[in-house]
C-alpha positions as CSV (number, residue, x, y, z in Angstrom):
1,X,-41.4,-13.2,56.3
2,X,-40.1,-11.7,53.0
3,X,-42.5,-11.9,50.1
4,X,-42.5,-14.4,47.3
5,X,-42.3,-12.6,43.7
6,X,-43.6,-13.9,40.6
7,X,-40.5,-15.2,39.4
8,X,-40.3,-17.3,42.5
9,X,-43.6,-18.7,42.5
10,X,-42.7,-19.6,38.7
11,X,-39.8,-21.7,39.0
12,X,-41.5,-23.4,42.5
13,X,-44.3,-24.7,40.3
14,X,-43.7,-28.5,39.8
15,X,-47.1,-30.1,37.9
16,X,-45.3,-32.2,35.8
17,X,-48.5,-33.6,34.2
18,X,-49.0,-29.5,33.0
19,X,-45.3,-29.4,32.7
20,X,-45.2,-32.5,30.0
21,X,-48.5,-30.9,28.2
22,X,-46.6,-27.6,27.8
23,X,-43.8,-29.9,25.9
24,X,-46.6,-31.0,23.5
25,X,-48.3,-27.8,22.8
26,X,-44.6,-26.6,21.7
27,X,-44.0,-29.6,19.9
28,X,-47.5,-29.8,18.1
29,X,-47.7,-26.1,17.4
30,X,-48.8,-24.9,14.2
31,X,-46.0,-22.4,14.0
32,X,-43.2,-24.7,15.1
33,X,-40.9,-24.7,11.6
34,X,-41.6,-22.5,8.4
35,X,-41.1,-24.5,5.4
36,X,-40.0,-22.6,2.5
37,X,-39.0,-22.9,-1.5
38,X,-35.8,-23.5,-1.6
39,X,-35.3,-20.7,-4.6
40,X,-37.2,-18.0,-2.2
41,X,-34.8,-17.7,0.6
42,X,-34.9,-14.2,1.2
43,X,-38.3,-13.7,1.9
44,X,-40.4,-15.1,4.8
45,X,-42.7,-17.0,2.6
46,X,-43.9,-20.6,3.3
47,X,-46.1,-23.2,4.6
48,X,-45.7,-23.7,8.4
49,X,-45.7,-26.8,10.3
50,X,-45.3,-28.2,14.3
51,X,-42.1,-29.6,15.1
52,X,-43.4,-33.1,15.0
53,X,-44.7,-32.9,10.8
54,X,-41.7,-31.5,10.1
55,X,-40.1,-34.5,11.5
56,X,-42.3,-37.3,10.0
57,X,-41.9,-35.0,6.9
58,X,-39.0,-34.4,6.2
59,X,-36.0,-35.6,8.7
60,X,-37.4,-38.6,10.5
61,X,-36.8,-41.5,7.5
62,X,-33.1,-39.8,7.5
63,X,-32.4,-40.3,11.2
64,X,-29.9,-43.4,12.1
65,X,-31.6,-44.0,15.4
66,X,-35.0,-45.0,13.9
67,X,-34.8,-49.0,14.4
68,X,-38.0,-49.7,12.1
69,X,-39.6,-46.6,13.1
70,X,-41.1,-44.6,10.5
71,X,-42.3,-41.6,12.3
72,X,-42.5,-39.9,15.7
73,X,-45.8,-41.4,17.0
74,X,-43.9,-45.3,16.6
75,X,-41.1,-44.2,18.5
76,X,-43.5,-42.5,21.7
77,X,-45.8,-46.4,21.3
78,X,-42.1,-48.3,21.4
79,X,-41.0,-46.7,24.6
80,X,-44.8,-46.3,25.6
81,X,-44.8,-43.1,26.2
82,X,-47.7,-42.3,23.4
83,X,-50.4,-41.8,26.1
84,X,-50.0,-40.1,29.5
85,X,-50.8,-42.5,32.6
86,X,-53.0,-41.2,35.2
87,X,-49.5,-41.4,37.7
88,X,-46.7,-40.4,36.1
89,X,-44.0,-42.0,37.3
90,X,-40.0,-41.5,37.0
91,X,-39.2,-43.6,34.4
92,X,-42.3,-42.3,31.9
93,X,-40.9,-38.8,32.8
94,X,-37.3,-39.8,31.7
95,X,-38.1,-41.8,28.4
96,X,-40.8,-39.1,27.6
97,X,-38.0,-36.6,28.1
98,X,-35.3,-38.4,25.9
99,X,-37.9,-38.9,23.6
100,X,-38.5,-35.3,23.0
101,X,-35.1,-34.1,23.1
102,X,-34.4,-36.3,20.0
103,X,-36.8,-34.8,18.5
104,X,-35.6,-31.7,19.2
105,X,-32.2,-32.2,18.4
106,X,-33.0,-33.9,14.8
107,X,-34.8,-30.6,14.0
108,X,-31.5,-28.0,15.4
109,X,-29.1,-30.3,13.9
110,X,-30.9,-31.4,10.0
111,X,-33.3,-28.9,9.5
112,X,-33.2,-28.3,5.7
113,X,-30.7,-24.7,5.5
114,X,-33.5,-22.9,4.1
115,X,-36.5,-23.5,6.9
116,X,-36.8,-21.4,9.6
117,X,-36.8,-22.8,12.9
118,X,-39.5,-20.9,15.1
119,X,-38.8,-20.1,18.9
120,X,-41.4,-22.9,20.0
121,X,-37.6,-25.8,19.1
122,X,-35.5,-23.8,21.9
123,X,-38.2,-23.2,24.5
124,X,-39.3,-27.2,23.8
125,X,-35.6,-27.9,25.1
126,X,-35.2,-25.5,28.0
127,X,-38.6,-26.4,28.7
128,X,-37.2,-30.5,28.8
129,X,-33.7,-29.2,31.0
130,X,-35.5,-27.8,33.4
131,X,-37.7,-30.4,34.3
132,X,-34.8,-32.8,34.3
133,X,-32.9,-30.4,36.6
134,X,-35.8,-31.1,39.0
135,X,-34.8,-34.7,39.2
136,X,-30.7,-34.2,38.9
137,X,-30.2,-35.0,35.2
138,X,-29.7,-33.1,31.9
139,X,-29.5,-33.8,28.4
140,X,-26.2,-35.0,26.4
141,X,-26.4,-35.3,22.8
142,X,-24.0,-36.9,20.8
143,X,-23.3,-35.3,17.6
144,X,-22.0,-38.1,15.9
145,X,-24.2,-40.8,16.6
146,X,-27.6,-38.4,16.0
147,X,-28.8,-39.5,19.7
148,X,-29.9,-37.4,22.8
149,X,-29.1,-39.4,25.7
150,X,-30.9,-38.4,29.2
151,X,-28.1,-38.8,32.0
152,X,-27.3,-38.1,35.7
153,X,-26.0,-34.7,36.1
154,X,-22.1,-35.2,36.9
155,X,-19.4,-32.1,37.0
156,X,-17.0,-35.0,37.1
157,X,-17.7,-36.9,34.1
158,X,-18.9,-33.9,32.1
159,X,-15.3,-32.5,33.0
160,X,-13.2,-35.5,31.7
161,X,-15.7,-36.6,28.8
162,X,-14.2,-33.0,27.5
163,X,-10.7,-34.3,27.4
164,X,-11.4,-37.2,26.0
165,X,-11.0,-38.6,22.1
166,X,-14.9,-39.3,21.2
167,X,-15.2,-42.5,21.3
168,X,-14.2,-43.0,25.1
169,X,-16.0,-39.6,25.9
170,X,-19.2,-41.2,24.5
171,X,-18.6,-44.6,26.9
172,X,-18.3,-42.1,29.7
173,X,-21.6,-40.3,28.8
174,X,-23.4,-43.6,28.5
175,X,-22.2,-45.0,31.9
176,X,-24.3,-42.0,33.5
177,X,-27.8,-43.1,31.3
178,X,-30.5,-43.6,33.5
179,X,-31.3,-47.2,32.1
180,X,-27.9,-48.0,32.9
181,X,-28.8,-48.6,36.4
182,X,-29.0,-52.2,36.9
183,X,-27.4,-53.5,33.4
184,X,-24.5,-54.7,34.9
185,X,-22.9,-56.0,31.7
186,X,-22.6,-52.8,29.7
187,X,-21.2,-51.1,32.5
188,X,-18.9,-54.1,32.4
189,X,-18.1,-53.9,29.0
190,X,-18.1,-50.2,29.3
191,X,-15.4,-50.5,32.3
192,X,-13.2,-52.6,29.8
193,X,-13.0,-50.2,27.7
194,X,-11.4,-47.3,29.9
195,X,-10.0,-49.8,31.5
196,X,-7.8,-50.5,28.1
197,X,-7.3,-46.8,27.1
198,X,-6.0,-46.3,30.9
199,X,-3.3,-48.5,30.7
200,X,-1.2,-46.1,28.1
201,X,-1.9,-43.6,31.1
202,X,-1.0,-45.9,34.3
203,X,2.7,-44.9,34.2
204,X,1.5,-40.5,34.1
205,X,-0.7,-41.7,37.4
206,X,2.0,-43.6,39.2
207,X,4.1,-40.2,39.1
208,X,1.3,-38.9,40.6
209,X,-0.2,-41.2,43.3
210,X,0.9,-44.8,42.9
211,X,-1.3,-46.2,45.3
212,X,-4.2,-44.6,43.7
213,X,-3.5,-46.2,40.0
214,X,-3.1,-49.8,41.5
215,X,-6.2,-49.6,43.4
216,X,-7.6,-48.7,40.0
217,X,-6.2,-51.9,38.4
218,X,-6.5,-54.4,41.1
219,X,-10.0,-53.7,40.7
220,X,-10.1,-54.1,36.9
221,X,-8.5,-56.9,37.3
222,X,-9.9,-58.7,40.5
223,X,-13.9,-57.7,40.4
224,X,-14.6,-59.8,37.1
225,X,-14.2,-57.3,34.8
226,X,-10.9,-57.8,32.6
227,X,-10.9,-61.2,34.0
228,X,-13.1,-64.1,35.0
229,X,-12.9,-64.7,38.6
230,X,-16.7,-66.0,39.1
231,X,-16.2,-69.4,37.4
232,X,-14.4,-71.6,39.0
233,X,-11.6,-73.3,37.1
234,X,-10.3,-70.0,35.7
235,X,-7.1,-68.7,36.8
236,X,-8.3,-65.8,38.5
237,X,-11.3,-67.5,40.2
238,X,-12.3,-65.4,43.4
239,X,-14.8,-66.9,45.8
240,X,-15.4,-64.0,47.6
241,X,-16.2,-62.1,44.4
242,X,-17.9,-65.0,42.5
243,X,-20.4,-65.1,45.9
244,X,-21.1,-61.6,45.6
245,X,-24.4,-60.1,44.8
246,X,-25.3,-58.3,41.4
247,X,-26.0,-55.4,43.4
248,X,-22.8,-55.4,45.4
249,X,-20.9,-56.1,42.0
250,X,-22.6,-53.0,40.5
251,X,-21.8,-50.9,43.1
252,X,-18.3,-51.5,43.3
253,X,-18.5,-50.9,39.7
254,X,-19.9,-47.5,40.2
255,X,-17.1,-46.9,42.4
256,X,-14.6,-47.6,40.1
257,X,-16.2,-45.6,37.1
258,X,-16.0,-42.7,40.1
259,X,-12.3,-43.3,40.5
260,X,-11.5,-43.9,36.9
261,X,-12.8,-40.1,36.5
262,X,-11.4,-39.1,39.1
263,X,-8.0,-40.1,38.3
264,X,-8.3,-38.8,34.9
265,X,-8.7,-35.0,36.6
266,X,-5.6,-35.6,38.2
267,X,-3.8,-36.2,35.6
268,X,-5.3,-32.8,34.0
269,X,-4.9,-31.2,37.0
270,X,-0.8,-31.9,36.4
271,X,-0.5,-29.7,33.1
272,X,-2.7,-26.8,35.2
273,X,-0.2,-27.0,37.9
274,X,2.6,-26.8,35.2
275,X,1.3,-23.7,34.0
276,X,0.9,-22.3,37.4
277,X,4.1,-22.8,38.8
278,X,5.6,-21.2,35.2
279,X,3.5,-18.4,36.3
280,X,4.5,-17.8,39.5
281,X,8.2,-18.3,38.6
282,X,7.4,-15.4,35.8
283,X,5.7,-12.8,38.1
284,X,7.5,-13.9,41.7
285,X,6.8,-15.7,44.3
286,X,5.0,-13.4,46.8
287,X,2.7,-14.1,49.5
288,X,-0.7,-12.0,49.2
């Protein structure tokens, strides 16, 4: 039996309830930002504060995301994640998570250029990926829209959100949100909306696997998602689909998100091929 070294033992260690605490005492450290006179920039002079003053202080009134919240400590009672239950369970992890890594990311991203940003922000985050790791998700955050999402960990989507114009990169971000599961109409509404920037893209697919693309679209058209075919009187009324479960629905959804990605990576997957062939006609065609 080979031996265990410490490093080992270390990243086997999964007390979440001492894992969240080590998020606070990074966030609530005393040395978490050094605030500093604008006019004294070179010289490491200043008043230091955790992460979470520096917030309330100085970024949190600035943030887009903050509803009618006016510091950190409303937003942690609005998800009601403030106190830590005797059993954590998997949702209190996630929100407590996404609640962090906000946090975090309003610091990295509007820190005032003069403050210095002390080690206790970066190891906060790994410290927040990790733990999510445990339970297959990760952090995306959205530059654009100032908001951290906490989502399922997903080559595929990851992969095509990259080749994507920003606002249907963001849908396919969202899709993956762990309170996604279940809400059924945004992942409707969601489904529309590739659905719509697909179609200037249904002709590239046909030239690559026909059947594939109008699999694609008999589904956005047939499983009430471009179209009503649940209420009867509509033109495409379906009885089979109006009689299926939510459930069932949603996972036929999921299916369809899967193969909307999917079929996006072909079509990248042509322009690789391109350059491949260019490069075996430039160097030869010989076997190995």
């Amino acid at each position: 039996m080979s031996r265990e070294n410490i490093f080992d033992k270390m990243n086997k260690v999964q007390n979440i309830a001492y894992e969240i605490d080590k998020i606070e005492r990074l966030l609530r450290s005393k040395s978490g930002v050094l605030v500093r006179n604008e006019y004294e920039i070179d010289i490491e002079v200043g008043i230091y504060k955790s992460i979470i003053d520096y917030v309330d202080g100085y970024l949190f009134m600035k943030w887009k995301n903050r509803a009618t919240c006016i510091c950190c400590r409303d937003v942690a009672q609005m998800v009601g994640i403030d106190q830590m239950p005797s059993v954590i369970n998997y949702e209190w992890i996630l929100n407590y998570c996404e609640y962090a890594a906000n946090i975090l990311y309003l610091v990295k991203s509007k820190a005032r250029p003069y403050d210095l940003l002390g080690d206790e922000v970066d190891a906060a985050l790994h410290n927040i990926c990790v733990l999510l790791g445990w339970y297959g998700y990760k952090v995306e955050y959205l530059a654009n829209d100032e908001k951290a999402l906490v989502v399922r960990q997903s080559a595929q989507a990851t992969a095509v959100a990259e080749v994507l114009p920003a606002d249907l990169a963001k849908l396919v971000i969202e899709y993956n949100h762990y309170m996604l599961k279940g809400e059924i109409d945004r992942k409707k509404d969601i489904l529309v909306a590739l659905g719509a920037a697909f179609e200037a893209k249904r002709k590239e697919l046909n030239s690559i696997n026909k059947t594939f693309a109008d699999k694609i679209f008999f589904m956005l058209n047939n499983l009430n998602i471009r179209h009503n075919n649940v209420e009867k009187g509509h033109k495409g009324y379906n009885e089979s689909v109006a009689k299926m479960k939510n459930s069932t629905l949603e996972n036929w959804y999921d299916e369809l998100y899967q193969m909307i990605l999917l079929a996006y990576l072909l079509m990248d997957n042509q322009d690789r091929n391109a350059k491949v062939d260019e490069l075996i006609c430039k160097i030869g065609n010989k076997e190995n």
